[in-house]
C-alpha positions as semicolon CSV with decimal commas, in nm:
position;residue;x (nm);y (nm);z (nm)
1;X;-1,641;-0,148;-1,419
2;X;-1,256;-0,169;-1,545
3;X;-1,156;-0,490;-1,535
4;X;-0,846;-0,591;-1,405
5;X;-0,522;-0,616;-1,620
6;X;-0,381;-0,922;-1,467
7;X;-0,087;-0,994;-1,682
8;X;0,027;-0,624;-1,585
9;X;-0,058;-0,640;-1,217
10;X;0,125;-1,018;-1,199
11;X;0,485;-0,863;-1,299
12;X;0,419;-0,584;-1,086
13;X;0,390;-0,771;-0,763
14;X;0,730;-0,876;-0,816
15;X;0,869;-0,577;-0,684
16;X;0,677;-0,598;-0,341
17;X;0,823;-0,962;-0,279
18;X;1,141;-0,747;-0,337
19;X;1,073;-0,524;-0,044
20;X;0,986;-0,786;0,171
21;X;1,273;-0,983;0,064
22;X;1,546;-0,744;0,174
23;X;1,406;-0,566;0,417
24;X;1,376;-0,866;0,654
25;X;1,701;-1,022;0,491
26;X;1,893;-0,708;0,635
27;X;1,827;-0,774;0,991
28;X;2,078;-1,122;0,935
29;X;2,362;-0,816;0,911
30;X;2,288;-0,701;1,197
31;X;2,457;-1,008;1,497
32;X;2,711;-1,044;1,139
33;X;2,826;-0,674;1,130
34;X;2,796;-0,664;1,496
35;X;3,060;-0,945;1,566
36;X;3,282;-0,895;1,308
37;X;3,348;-0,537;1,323
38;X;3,287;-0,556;1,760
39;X;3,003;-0,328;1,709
40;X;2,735;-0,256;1,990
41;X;2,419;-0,348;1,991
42;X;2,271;0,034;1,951
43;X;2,498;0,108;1,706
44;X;2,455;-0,210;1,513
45;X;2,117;-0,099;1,508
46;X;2,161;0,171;1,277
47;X;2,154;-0,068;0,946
48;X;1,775;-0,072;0,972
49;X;1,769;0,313;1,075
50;X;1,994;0,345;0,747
51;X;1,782;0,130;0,524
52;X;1,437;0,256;0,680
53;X;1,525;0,653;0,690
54;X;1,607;0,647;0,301
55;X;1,249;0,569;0,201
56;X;1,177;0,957;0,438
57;X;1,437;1,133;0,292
58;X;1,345;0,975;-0,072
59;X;1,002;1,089;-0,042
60;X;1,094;1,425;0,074
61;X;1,346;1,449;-0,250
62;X;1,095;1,338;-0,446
63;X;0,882;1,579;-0,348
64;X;1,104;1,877;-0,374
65;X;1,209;1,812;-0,743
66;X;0,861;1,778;-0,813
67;X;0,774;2,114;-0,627
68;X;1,110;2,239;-0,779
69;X;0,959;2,122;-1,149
70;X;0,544;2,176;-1,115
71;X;0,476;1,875;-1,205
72;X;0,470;1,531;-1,060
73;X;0,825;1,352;-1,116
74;X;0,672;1,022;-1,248
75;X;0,437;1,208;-1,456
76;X;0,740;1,320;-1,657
77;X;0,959;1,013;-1,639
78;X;0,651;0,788;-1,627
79;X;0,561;0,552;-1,427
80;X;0,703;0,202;-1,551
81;X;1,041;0,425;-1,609
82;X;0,986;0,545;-1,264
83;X;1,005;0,169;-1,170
84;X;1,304;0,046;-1,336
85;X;1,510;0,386;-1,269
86;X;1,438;0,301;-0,855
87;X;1,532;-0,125;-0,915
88;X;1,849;0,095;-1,110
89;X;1,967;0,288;-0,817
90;X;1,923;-0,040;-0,560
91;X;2,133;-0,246;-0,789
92;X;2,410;0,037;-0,769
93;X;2,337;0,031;-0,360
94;X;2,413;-0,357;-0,358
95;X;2,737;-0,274;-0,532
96;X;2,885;-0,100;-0,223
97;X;2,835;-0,431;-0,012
98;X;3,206;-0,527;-0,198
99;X;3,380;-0,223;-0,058
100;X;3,215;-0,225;0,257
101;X;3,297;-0,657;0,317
102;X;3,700;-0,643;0,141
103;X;3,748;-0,290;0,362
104;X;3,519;-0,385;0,706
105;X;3,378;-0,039;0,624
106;X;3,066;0,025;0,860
107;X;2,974;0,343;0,681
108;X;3,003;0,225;0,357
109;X;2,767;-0,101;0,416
110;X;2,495;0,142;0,571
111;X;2,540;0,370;0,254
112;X;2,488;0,070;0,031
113;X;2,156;-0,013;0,228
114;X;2,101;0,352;0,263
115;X;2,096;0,370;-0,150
116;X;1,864;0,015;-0,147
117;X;1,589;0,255;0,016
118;X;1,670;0,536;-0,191
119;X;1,561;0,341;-0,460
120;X;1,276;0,095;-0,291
121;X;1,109;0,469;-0,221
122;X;1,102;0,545;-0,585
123;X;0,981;0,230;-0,650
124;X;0,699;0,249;-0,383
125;X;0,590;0,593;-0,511
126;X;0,526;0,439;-0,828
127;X;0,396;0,044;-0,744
128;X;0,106;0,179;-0,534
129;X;-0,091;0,356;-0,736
130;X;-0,030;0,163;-1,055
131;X;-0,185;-0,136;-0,805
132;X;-0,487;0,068;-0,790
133;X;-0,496;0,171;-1,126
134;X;-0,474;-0,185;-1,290
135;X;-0,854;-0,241;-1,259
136;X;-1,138;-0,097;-1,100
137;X;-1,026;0,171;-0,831
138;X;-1,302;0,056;-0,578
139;X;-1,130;-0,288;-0,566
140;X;-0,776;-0,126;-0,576
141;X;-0,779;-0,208;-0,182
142;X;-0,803;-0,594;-0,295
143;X;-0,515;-0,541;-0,530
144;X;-0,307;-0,383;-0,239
145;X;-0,377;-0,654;-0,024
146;X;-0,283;-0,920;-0,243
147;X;0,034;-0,784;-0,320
148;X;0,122;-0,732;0,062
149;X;0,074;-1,100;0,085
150;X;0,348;-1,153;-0,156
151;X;0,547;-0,880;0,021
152;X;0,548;-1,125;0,331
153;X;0,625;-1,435;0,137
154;X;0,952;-1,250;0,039
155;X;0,938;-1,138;0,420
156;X;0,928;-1,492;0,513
157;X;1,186;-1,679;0,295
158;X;1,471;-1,373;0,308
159;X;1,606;-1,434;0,587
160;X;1,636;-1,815;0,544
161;X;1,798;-1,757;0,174
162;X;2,046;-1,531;0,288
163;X;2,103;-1,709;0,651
164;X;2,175;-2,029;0,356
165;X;2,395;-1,842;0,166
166;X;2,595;-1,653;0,387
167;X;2,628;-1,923;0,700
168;X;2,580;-2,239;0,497
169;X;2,297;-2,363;0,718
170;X;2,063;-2,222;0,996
171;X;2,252;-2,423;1,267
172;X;2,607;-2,391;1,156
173;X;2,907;-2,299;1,377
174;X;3,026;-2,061;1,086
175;X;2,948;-1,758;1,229
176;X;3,247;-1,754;1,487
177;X;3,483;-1,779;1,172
178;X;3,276;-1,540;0,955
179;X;3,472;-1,400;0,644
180;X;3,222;-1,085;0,532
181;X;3,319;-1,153;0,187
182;X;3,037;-1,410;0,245
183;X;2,767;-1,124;0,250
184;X;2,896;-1,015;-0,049
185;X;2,715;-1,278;-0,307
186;X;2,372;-1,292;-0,187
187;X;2,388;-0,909;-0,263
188;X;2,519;-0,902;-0,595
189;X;2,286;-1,151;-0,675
190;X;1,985;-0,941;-0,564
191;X;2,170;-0,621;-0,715
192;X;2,155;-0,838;-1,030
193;X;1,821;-0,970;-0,993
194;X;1,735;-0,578;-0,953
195;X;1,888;-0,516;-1,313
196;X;1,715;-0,751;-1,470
197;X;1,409;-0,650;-1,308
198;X;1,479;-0,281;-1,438
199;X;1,485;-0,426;-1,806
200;X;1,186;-0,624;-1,776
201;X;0,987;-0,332;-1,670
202;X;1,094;-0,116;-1,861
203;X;0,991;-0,353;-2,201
204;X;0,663;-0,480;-1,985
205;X;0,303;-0,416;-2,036
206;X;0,319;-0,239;-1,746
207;X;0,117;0,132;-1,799
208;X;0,383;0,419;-1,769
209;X;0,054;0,646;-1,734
210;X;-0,236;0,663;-1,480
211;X;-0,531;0,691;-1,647
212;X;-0,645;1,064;-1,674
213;X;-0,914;1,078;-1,417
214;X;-0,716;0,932;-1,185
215;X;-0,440;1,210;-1,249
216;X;-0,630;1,472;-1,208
217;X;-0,784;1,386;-0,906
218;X;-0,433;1,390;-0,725
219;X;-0,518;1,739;-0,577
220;X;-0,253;1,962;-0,375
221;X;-0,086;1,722;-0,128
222;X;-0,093;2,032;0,135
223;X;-0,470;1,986;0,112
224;X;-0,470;1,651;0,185
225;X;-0,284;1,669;0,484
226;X;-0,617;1,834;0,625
227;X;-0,781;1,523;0,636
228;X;-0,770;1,406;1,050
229;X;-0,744;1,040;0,872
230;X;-0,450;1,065;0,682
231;X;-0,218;1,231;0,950
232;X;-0,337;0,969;1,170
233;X;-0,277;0,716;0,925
234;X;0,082;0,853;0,877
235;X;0,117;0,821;1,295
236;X;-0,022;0,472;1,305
237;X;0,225;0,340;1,013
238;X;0,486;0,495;1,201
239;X;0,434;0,343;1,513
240;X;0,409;-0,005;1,340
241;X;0,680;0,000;1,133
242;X;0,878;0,071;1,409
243;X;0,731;-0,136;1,619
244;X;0,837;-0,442;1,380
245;X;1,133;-0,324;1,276
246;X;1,285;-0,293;1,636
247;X;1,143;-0,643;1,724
248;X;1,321;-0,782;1,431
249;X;1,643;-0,655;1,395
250;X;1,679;-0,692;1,792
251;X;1,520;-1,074;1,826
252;X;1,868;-1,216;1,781
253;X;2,044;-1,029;2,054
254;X;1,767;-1,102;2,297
255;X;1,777;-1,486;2,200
């Protein structure tokens, strides 16, 4: 039985309470944007389609320049590079949150979150099978699990961080006098926090491989797909995602 390599597996989870953390933390632009800018409610809406479509059309990129190159992407760049090149291109996605707050630019804020997910899709590519890889793969499910419950703790406390930072309280009258300069700082601070991520995994103990068998028992993703419980588990993810999602980023509108 491998035995698990905890130290490895501990910084690792830090990039799941990332997802959590700004993927919840995005649905306090939503009544911001919305008022500010005069938007409607369906079209305010499409910051979580933006953030949420870019880990699809990730996938599928990642995909094609793997197809395109015969060889699994992270299997050339590795997998711990893999990591800090998606934390890289989420940190340049946080940038466009100045242009898009000194400009009241719509499309550039959804291109900034759109560029997030770019990069959270990378990083999820990676994360999950290094999870599974960091010990025995018969408890990789146990691994998994544990790190989703540190993906909701960043679930959990994003919204009240950034609710702190950019209304000065969860009760405060601000939001009627809203500059969105204020969104602008709890970003760059996550955009740096993604940086400094990107270093620390890159000089980490971290493996940039998966181990051998594991690699070759990848098989042709086409064949895969033949499986009746993987398309179905592709449906049901779906559903639930957007399930939650919707409930979210539309809870403030309906309160």
């Amino acid at each position: 039985m491998k035995k698990t390599n905890f130290s490895a597996f501990g910084a690792l989870i830090i990039i799941f309470f990332f997802w959590g953390f700004v993927a919840s933390s995005n649905d306090i632009l939503i009544p911001v944007f919305k008022k500010a800018l005069n938007l409607k409610q369906d079209k305010a809406q499409l910051i979580s389609v933006a953030f949420y479509i870019a880990y699809t059309v990730g996938s599928l990129i990642y995909f094609a320049i793997s197809g395109l190159l015969k060889k699994d992407l992270l299997k050339i760049l590795g997998y711990r590079n893999g990591l800090a090149l998606g934390l890289i291109i989420s940190a340049l996605g946080t940038l466009l949150f100045i242009p898009a707050a000194n400009q009241s630019s719509f499309p550039l804020l959804l291109g900034g979150l759109f560029t997030v997910g770019i990069g959270f899709a990378l990083q999820q590519i990676a994360a999950n099978p290094l999870a599974i890889n960091m010990g025995d793969p018969s408890t990789g499910n146990l691994r998994l699990s544990l790190a989703g419950g540190i993906n909701n703790v960043g679930t959990t406390i994003g919204p009240v961080l950034v609710s702190f930072a950019i209304f000065g309280g969860l009760s405060s009258g601000a939001t009627t006098t809203l500059n969105l300069q204020a969104v602008q700082t709890p970003y760059l601070f996550l955009g740096a926090a993604f940086v400094i991520a990107a270093i620390f995994f890159k000089f980490s103990s971290v493996p940039d491989r998966l181990t051998e068998e594991t690699e070759n028992s990848g098989g042709n993703i086409m064949a895969t797909l033949k499986y009746p419980q993987v398309l179905l588990g592709m449906i049901a993810i779906f559903v639930y995602v957007g399930v939650e999602v919707s409930t979210a980023s539309n809870l403030p509108e309906f309160m």
